[in-house]
C-alpha positions in Angstrom: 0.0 0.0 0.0 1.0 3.7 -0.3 1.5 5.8 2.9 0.8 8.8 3.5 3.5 11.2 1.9 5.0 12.8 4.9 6.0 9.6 6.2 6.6 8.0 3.0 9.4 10.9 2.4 10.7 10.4 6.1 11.0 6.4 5.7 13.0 7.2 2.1 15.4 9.5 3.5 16.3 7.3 6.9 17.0 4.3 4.5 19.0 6.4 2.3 21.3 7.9 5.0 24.8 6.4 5.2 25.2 4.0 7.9 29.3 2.7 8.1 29.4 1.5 4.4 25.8 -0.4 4.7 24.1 -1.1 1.7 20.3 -1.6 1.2 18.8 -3.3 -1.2 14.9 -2.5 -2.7 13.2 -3.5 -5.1 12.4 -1.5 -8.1 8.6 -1.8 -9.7 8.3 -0.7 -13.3 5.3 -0.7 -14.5 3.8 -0.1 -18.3 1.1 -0.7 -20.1 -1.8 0.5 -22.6 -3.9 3.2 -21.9 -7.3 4.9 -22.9 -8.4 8.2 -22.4 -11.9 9.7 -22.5 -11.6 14.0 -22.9 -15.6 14.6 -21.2 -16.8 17.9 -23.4 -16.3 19.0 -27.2 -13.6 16.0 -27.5 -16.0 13.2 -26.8 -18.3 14.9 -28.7 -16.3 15.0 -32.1 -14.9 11.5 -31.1 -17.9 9.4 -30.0 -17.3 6.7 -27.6 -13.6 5.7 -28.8 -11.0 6.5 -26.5 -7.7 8.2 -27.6 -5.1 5.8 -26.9 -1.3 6.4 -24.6 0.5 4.2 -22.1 0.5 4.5 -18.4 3.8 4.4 -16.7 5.7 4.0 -13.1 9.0 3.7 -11.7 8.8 3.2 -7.8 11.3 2.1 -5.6 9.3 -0.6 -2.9 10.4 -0.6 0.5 8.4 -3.8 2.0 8.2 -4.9 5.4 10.6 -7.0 5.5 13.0 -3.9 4.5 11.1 -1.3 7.5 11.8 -4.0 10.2 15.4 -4.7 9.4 16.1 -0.9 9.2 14.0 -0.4 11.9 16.7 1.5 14.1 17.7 4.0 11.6 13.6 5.1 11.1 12.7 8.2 13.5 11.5 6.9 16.8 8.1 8.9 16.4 7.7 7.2 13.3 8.3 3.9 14.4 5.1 2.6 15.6 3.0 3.6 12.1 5.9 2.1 10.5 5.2 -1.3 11.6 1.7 -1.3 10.6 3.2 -0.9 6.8 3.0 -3.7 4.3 5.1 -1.4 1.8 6.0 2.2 1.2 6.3 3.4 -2.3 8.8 5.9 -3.9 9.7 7.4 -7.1 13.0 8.6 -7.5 12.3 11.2 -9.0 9.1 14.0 -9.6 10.0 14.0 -13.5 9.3 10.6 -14.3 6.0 11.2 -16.1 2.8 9.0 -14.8 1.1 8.7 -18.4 1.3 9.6 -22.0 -1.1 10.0 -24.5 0.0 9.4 -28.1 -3.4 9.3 -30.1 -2.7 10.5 -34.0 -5.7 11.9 -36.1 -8.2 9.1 -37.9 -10.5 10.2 -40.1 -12.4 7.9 -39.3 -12.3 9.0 -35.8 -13.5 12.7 -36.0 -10.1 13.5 -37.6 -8.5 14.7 -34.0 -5.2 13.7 -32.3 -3.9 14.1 -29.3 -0.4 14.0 -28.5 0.8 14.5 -24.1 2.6 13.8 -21.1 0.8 14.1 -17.5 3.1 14.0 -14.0 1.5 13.0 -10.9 4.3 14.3 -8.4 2.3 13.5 -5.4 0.0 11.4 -4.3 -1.9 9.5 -1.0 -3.1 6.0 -1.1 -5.3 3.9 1.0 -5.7 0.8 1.0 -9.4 -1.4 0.3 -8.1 -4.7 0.4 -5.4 -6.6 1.6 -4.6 -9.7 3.5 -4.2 -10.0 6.9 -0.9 -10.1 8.1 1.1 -11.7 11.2 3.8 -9.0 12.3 6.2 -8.9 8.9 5.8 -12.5 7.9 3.0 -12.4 5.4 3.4 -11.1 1.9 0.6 -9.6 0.4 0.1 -10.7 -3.0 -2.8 -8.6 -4.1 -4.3 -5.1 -3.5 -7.0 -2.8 -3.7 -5.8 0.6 -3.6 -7.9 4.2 -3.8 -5.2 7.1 -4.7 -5.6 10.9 -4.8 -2.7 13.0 -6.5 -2.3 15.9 -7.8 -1.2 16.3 -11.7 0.2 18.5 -14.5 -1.0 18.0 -17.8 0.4 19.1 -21.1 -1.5 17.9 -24.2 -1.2 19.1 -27.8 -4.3 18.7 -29.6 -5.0 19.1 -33.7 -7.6 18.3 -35.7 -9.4 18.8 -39.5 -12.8 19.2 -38.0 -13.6 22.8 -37.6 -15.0 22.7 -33.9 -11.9 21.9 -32.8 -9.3 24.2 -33.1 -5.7 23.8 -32.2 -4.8 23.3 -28.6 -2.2 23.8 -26.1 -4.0 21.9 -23.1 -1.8 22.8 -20.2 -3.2 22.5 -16.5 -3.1 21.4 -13.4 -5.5 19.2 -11.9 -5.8 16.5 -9.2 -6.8 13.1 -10.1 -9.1 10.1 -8.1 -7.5 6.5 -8.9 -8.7 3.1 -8.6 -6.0 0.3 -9.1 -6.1 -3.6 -8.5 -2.9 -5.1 -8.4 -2.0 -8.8 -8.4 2.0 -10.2 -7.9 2.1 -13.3 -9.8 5.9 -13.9 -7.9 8.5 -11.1 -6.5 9.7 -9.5 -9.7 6.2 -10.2 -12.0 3.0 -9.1 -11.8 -0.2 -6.7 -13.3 -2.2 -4.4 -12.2 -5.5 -2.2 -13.6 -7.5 0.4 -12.8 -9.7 3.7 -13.8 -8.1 7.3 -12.8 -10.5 10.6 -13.2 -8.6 13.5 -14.0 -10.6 17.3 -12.8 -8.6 20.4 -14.3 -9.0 24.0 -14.3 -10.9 24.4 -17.0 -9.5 25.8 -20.4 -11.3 26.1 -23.4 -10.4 24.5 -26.7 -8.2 26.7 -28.6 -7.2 28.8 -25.7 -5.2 29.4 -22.6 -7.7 31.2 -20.3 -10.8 30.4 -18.8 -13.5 32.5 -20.5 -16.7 33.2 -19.1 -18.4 30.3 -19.8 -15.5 28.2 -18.3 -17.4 24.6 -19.6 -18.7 25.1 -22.6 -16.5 23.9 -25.0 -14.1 23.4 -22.6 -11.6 20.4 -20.8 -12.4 20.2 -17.4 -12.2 16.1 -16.9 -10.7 13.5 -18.4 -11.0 9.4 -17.6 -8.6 6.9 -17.9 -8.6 3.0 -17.8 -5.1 1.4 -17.7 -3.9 -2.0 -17.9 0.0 -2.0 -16.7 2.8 -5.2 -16.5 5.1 -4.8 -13.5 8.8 -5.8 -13.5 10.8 -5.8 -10.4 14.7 -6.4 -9.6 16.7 -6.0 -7.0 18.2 -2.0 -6.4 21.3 -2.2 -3.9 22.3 1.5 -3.0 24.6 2.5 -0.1 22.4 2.7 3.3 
């Protein structure tokens, strides 16, 4: 599961502080996969019900219990306790390590638009709706149910040779509501899928600002259901 970000950042930096020559070893999750995306407004309305189409994307180092208990002196005392009742913190190494891309080229068949973006999510909170029990440390979980809010930056170039929508350089921030099932098939393999809904500040098609009618004809939300493979190996870094 993902902590809460405060002590996410606290756990990171303890294991990361040298410690006579130590060295820790994490795993690292990547994760990628197909992604579709559903632009609620004008876009959906020259598109129909087909989805433009990217990939979703992560790159999180996974400190498990196993790692939290045999570090356990070097995590701040007042962080101890909430520290045991962790199955796993995740974190990214670094904020510019986008979470999605869209890469959608025009169809005609499709309303003749494309879309063509990058979205970061540099922070987020999870909480956990499902997970196994657990005995102290000793039990892995192998599946999870996980509800995540973040907030995101969104840059998107949109083009098109219908009339109604003009070209666009969609660039907001926004936060973002994320549902995600995950399921390890061993240590280093696994999948996970989920739907994320995107709210922006509004900005009208072929614009920058808001406009007085802020959602009419305007991005304000966008949906996405993902379907990601996760890789993990072995990181050792000096502890």
């Amino acid at each position: 599961m993902h902590s809460p970000a405060p002590l996410a950042f606290v756990l990171a930096a303890a294991l990361s502080v040298p410690s006579h020559a130590a060295t820790v070893t994490v795993p690292v999750d990547v994760g990628v996969g197909p992604a579709a995306y559903w632009f609620f407004g004008p876009l959906t309305g020259n598109r129909g019900a087909v989805p433009h189409f990217g990939l979703k994307v992560n790159v999180l180092a996974v400190i498990d219990a196993e790692a939290l208990k045999a570090n356990r002196d070097r995590i701040p005392a007042q962080y101890r306790r909430a520290a045991e009742g962790l199955s796993e913190v995740r974190v990214s190494p670094s904020l510019f390590i986008p979470d999605s891309l869209i890469l959608s080229p025009k169809a005609e068949g499709l309303g003749g638009t494309g879309v063509y973006g990058v979205t970061w999510r540099p922070i987020s909170l999870g909480f956990p709706l499902s997970s196994p029990k657990r005995a102290g440390f000793r039990e892995k979980s192998r599946g999870s149910l996980d509800l995540q809010a973040g907030l995101v930056i969104t840059y998107a170039f949109i083009y098109s040779d219908f009339a109604g929508v003009p070209t666009t350089h969609f660039i907001r921030p926004g936060i973002d509501l994320k549902l995600e099932a995950e399921l390890m098939a061993s240590d280093s393999f696994g999948l996970s899928f989920g739907w994320a809904s995107q709210f922006y500040v509004p900005q009208k098609l072929g614009e920058l600002g808001i406009g007085e009618q802020p959602l009419e004809g305007s991005i304000f939300h966008v949906g996405q259901a993902f379907l990601k493979l996760h890789f993990r190996a072995p990181y050792e870094t000096a502890g």
